[in-house]
N, C-alpha and C positions, 0 to 999 in steps of 0.2 A: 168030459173035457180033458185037454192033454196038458201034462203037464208041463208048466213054462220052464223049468230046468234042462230041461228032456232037449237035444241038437234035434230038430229041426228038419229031413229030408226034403219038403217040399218047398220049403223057401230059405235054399243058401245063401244069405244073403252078405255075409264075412270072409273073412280068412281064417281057413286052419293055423297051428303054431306053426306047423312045419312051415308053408308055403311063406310064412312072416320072416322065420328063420334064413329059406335060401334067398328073398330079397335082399335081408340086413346084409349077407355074405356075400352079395352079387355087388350090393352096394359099397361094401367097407373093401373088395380088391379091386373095384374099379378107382376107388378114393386114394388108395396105393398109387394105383398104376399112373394117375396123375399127379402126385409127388412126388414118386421116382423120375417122373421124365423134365416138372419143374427143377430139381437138384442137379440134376444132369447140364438141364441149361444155362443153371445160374454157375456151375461150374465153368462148361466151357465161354461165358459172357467175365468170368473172374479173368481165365488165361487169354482173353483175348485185349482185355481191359493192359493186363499187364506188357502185351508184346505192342499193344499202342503206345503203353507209356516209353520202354523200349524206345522203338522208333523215332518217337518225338524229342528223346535225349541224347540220341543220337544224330537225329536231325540238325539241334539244337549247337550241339558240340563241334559238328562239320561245319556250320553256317559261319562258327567263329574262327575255328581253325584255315578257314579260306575267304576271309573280308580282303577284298579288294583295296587295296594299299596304295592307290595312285598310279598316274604314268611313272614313276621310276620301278615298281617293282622290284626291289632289289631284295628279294628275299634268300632265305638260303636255298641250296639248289632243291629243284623242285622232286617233291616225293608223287611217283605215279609211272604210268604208262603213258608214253607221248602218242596222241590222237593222230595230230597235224601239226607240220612244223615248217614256219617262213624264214624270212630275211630276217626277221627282226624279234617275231614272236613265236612262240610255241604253244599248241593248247595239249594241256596235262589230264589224264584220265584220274581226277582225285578219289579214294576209296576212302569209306570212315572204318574206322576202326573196329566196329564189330562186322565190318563187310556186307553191312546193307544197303547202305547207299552209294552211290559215285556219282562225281558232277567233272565239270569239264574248269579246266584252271588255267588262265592265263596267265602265263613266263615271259620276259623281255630278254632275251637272249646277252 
């Protein structure tokens, strides 16, 4: 009778340590590889978060710097690049301040 300590050639029926071993290590750099590309994104989702916020304070700041004040218009002369310009009115190429935005501004000549 053979003894039950004894490995076995005719029925492999496990894993050697090695073979355990390159799994855990196939396993534990592909578990990397998936963290490093999460940090990656949640970085650039940080800098994108921030150039929104950006944007929208800027947006924010333009919308007030250029509220429409009636037919008299009588504001100080206007800051910008003139579009189109009539009889009466002028429309104004308005730029914000960090020069992301521009909108078009009506002048009463």
């Amino acid at each position: 009778m053979a003894d039950p300590l004894r490995y076995n050639k005719k029925g492999d029926s496990g894993f050697t340590l090695l073979e355990v071993m390159i799994a855990v290590l196939l396993l534990g750099l592909s578990y990397v590889a998936v963290l490093e590309s999460f940090s990656s994104s949640m970085q650039r989702l940080i800098k994108l978060e921030e150039r929104l916020e950006y944007l929208f304070s800027e947006d924010s700041q333009m919308t007030r710097d250029m509220r429409f004040s009636g037919p008299a218009l009588d504001h100080e002369d206007p800051q910008g690049e003139i579009f189109s310009e009539g009889t009466t009115y002028s429309l104004i190429i308005a730029t914000s301040e960090g020069n992301l935005l521009q909108s078009l501004q009506l002048w009463k000549k």
